[in-house]
C-alpha positions in Angstrom: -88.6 -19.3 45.0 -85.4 -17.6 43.5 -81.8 -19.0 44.3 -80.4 -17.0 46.5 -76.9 -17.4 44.8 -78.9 -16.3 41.4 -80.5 -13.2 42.9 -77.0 -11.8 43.9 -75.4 -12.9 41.0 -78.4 -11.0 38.9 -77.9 -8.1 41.3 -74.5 -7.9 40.7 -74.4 -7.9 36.6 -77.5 -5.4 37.2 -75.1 -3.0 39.1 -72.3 -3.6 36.5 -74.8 -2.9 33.8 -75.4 0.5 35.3 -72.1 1.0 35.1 -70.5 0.6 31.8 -73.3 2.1 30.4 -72.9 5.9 32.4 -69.3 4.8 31.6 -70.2 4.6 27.9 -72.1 7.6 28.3 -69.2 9.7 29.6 -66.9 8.6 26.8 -69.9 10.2 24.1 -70.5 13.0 26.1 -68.0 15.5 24.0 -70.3 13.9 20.6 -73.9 14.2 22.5 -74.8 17.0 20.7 -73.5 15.1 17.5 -75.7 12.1 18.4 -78.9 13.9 19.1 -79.1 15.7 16.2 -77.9 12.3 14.3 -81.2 10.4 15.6 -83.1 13.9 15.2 -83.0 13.9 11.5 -82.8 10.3 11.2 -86.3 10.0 12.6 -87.5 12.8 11.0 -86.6 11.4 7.5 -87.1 7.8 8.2 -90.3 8.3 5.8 -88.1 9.2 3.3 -85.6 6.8 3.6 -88.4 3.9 3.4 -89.4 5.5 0.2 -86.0 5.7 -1.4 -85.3 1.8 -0.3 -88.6 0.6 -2.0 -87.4 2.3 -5.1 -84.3 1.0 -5.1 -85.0 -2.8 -4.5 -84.1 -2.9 -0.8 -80.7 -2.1 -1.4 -80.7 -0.2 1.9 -76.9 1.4 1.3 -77.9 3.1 -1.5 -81.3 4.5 0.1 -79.5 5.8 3.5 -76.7 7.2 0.8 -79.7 9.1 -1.1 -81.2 10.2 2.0 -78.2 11.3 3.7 -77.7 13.6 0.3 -80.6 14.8 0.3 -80.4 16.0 4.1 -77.1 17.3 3.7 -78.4 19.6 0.8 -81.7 20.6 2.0 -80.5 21.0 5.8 -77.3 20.7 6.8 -75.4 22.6 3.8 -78.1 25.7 4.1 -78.3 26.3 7.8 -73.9 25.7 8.0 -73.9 28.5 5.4 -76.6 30.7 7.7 -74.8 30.2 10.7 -71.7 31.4 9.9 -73.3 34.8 7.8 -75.0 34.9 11.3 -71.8 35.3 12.9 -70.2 37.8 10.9 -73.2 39.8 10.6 -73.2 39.8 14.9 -69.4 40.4 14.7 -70.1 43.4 12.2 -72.9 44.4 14.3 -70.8 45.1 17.6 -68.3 46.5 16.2 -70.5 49.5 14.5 -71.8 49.7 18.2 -68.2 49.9 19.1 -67.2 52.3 16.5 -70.1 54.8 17.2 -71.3 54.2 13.8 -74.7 52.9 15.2 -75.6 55.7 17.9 -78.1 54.5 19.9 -78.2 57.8 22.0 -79.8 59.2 18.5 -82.3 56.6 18.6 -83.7 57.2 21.9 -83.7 61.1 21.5 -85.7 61.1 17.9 -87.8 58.3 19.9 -88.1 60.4 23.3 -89.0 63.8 21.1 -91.5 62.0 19.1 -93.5 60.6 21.9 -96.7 62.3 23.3 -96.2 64.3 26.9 -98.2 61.5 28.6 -96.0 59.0 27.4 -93.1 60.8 28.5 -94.8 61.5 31.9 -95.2 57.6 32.1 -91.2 56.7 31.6 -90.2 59.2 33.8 -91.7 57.5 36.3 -90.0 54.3 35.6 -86.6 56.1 34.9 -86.2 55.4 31.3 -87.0 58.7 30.1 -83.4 59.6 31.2 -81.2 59.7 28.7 -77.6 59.2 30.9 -79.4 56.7 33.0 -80.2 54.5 29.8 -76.6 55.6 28.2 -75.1 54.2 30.9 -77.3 51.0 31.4 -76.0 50.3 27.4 -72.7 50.6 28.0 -72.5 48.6 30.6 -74.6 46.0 28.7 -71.8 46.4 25.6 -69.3 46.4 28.2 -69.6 43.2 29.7 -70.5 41.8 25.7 -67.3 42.7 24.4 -66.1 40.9 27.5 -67.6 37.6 26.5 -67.0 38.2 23.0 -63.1 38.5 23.7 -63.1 35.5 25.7 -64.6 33.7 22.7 -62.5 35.2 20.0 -59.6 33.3 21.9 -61.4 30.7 21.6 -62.9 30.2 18.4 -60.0 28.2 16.4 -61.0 25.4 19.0 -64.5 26.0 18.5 -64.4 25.8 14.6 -62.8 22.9 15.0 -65.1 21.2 17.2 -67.7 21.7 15.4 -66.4 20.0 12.5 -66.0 17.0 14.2 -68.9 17.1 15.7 -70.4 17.8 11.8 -68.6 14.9 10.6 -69.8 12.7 13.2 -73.5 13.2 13.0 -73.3 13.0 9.0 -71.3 9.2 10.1 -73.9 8.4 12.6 -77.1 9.4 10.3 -76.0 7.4 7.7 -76.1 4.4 10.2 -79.0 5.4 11.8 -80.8 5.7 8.8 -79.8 2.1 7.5 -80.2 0.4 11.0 -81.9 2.7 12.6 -85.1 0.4 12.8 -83.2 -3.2 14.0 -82.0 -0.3 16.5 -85.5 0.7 17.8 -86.4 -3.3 17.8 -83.6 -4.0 20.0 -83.8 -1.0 22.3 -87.5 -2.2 22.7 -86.4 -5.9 23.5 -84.2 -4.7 25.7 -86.7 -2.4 28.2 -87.5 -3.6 31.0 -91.3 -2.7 30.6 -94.2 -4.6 29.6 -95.1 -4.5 26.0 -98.0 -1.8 26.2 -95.4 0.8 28.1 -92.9 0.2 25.6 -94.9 1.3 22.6 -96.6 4.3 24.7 -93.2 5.5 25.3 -91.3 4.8 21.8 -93.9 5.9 19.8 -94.6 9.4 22.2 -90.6 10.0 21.8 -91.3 9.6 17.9 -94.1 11.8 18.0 -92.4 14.3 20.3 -89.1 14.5 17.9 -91.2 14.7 14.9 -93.5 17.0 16.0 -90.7 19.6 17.5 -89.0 19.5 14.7 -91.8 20.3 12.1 -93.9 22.1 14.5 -91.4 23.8 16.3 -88.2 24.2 14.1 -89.9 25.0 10.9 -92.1 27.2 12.3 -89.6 29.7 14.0 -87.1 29.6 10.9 -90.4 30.1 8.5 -91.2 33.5 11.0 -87.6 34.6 11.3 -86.8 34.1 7.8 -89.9 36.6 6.9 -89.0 38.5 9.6 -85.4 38.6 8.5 -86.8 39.4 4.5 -89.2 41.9 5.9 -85.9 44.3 8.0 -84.0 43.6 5.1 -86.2 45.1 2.4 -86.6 48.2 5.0 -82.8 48.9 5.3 -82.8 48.1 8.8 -79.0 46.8 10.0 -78.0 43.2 10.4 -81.6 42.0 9.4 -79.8 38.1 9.3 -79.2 38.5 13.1 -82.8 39.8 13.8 -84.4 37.5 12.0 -82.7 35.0 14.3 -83.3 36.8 17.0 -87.3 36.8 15.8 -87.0 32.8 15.2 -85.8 32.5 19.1 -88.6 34.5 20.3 -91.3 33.0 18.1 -91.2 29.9 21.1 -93.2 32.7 22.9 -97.0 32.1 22.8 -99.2 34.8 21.6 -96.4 37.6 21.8 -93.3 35.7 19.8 -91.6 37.4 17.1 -93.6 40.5 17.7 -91.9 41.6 20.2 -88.7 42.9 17.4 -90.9 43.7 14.8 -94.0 45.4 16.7 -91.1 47.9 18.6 -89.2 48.8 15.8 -92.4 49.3 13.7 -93.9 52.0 16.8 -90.3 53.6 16.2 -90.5 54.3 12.5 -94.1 56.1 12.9 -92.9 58.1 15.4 -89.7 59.4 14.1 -91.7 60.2 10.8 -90.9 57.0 8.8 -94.8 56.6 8.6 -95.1 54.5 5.4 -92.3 51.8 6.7 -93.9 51.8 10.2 -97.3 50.8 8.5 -95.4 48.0 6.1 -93.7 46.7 9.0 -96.8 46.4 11.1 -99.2 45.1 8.8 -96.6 42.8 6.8 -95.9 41.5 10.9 -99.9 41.6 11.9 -101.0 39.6 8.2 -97.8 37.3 7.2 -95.5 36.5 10.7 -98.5 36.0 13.0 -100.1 34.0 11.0 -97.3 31.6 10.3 -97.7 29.8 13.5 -101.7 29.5 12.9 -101.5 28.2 9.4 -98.5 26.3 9.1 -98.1 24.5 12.0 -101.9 22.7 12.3 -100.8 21.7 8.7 -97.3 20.0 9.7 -98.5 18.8 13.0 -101.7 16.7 14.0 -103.9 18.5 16.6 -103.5 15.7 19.3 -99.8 15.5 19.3 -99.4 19.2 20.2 -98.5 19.7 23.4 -99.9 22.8 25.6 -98.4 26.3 24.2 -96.7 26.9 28.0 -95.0 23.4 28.3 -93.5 23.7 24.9 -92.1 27.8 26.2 -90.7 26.4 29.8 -89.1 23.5 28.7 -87.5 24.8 25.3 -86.0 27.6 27.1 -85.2 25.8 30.4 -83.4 23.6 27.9 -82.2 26.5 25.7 -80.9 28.1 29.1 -78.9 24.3 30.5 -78.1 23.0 27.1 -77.7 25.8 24.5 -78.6 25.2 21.0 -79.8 21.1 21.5 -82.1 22.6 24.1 -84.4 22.6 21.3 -84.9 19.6 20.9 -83.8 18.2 24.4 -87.0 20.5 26.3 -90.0 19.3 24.1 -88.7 15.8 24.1 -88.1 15.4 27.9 -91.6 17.3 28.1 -93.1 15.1 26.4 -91.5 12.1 28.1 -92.3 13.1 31.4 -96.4 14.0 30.3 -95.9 10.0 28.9 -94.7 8.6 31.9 -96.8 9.9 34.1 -99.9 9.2 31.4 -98.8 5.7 31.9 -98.0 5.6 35.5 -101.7 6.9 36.1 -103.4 4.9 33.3 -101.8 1.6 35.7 -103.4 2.5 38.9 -106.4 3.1 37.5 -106.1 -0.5 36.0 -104.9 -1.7 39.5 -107.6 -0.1 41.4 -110.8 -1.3 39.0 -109.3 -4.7 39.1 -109.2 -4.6 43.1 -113.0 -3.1 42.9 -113.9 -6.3 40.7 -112.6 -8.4 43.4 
C-alpha cells in the first residue's frame, strides 16, 4: 500500500512537472517553427548521417558537420533562393494587375466569345456570364489583397528578420539533432510513461509519419509544381514561379490536384485560338504532372505507411489553414498520431477482453 505522504509528494512534483514544461514550451514558442523543421530534416537524413559517421571512424562531429552541408546545399540554400523569387514574382504580379497591364476583363471577353451558346446559356444562369458582375467581384478581390499586402509591406523588415533567426536556429539545432539526435529518442523513450510495446508503436509511427510526408508528400508537390512551373514557363504564360507554387499547394488534392491551374488555362488557350499550346498544355499535364504522384510516390514511400488520400487532404490543409507553412508537416503527423493512438488504444481492449474470455 503507497505512503500517503509519498503519493502527495509524487502528486505534487507531477503537477510541477506539467508546469515547467508548458512553461518551457512558451519560452520556444517564437522558434517552434525553427524546431520542427530542425527534427524534420534531422529525421529525414538520419540515414545519411549514419553513413557519413561509419565513413569517418565514428567521429560523429564531423558526420553531423558533412550532413548539415549537405542539407544546407541540396535543401535549404535552393528553396531560400525559390522563396524569395516567389515573392518578387507575386509582388510583380499584383502590381501588373494594379497597373492594368494584365487586363483580365480581356480575358474573360476572348473567353466568353469563344465559348459555344450552350455554354453561355449555362453561366448565365449562374451569373458569371456577366461581365460587370465578375469585374466587380475582381476588384473587390484585388481590393481587399492590396489591403493585406500593405499591411505586410510594413511589416516585412521584421519579417526578414525573423526568419533569419529562425534560419539560423534550425541550422544550430540540426546540427545537434543530427549528432545526438538518437541518445535524444533513447531518453524521450525512457522517459514515457507507457509500456514498452506503446512506446515503439508510437516513436516508430511518428518516424514513419515524418519520413513518409516529407518524401511522399513534399517531394511530390515540388516535383508537380516544378513541371508545372517549367511547363507555363516554356508557354509564355506570366509569373509561371508563382503558379507553379500555386500547382504544388493544390497537388495535396486527390485525383483533381494540380489540374485544376493547368486543365483551366489549357480549355482557355483552345478557345481563344491558341490551339497548339492548349493541346501541349493538356497532354504535357494529362502524360507528365498526373502521373507524378502515381509513379513517384509508390517509389519513395512503402504502400503500408501511406495513409488514406482524404486524411492526408483534411489535415494538411486544416493545418495549412491554423498553422501556415509548418502545417505541412504538423497535419500528416498529428494524423498519423491520432490513427496510432487509437490503433493502440483498440489493439489493448481487445487484449483486455480475450484475457477476461480466457478466465
Amino acid at each position: 500500500m503507497a505512503h500517503p505522504r509519498r503519493s502527495f509528494e509524487d502528486n505534487v512534483f507531477l503537477i510541477l512537472l506539467i508546469l515547467v514544461t508548458l512553461a518551457f514550451a512558451w519560452v520556444l514558442w517564437p522558434f517552434s517553427g525553427a524546431v520542427l523543421w530542425a527534427t524534420t530534416l534531422a529525421i529525414v537524413f538520419l540515414p545519411i548521417y549514419r553513413r557519413l559517421d561509419a565513413l569517418l571512424w565514428q567521429r560523429h562531429n564531423l558526420a553531423a558537420l558533412a550532413t548539415l552541408l549537405i542539407i544546407v546545399l541540396l535543401v535549404i540554400l535552393p528553396l531560400t533562393v525559390i522563396l524569395a523569387a516567389l515573392v518578387r514574382e507575386a509582388s510583380g504580379l499584383f502590381t501588373s494587375f494594379q497597373s492594368g497591364n494584365i487586363d483580365l476583363n480581356q480575358y474573360f471577353e476572348q473567353t466568353r466569345n469563344a465559348l459555344p451558346g450552350w455554354v453561355v446559356s449555362l453561366l448565365d444562369r449562374f451569373g458569371l456570364s456577366d461581365l460587370g458582375s465578375v469585374q466587380q467581384q475582381l476588384s473587390s478581390g484585388l481590393t481587399r489583397t492590396s489591403q493585406v499586402l500593405a499591411i505586410q509591406a510594413i511589416n516585412i523588415g521584421q519579417v526578414a528578420v525573423d526568419f533569419i533567426v529562425g534560419l539560423f536556429v534550425m541550422i544550430y539545432l540540426l546540427f545537434f539533432f543530427l549528432r545526438d539526435g538518437e541518445a535524444l529518442a533513447v531518453r524521450i523513450r525512457q522517459a514515457m510513461p507507457l509500456r514498452d510495446e506503446q512506446q515503439r508503436a508510437l516513436i516508430d509511427r511518428f518516424t514513419v509519419a515524418i519520413r513518409a510526408t516529407v518524401k511522399g508528400d513534399v517531394v511530390v508537390a515540388l516535383l508537380q509544381g516544378a513541371l508545372g512551373g517549367v511547363a507555363f514557363w516554356f508557354l509564355g504564360i506570366p509569373a509561371a514561379l508563382l503558379w507553379g507554387a500555386v500547382m504544388a499547394i493544390l497537388s495535396l488534392l486527390p485525383a483533381i490536384g494540380s489540374a485544376l491551374i493547368w486543365g483551366p488555362v489549357g480549355i482557355y488557350f483552345l478557345v481563344t485560338g491558341a490551339v497548339w499550346q492548349g493541346v501541349i498544355l493538356l497532354i504535357y499535364g494529362v502524360l507528365v504532372i498526373s502521373l507524378v504522384d502515381n509513379i513517384v510516390r509508390p517509389a519513395l514511400v512503402a504502400k503500408d505507411t501511406r495513409m488514406p488520400d482524404y486524411i492526408v487532404l483534411l489535415s494538411t490543409v486544416g493545418a495549412l489553414a491554423t498553422l501556415g507553412l509548418n502545417g505541412f508537416i504538423i497535419g500528416p503527423v498529428v494524423a498519423a498520431m491520432f490513427i496510432a493512438a487509437w490503433d493502440i488504444f483498440a489493439r489493448s481492449r481487445e487484449r483486455i477482453q480475450a484475457d477476461g474470455a480466457e478466465r
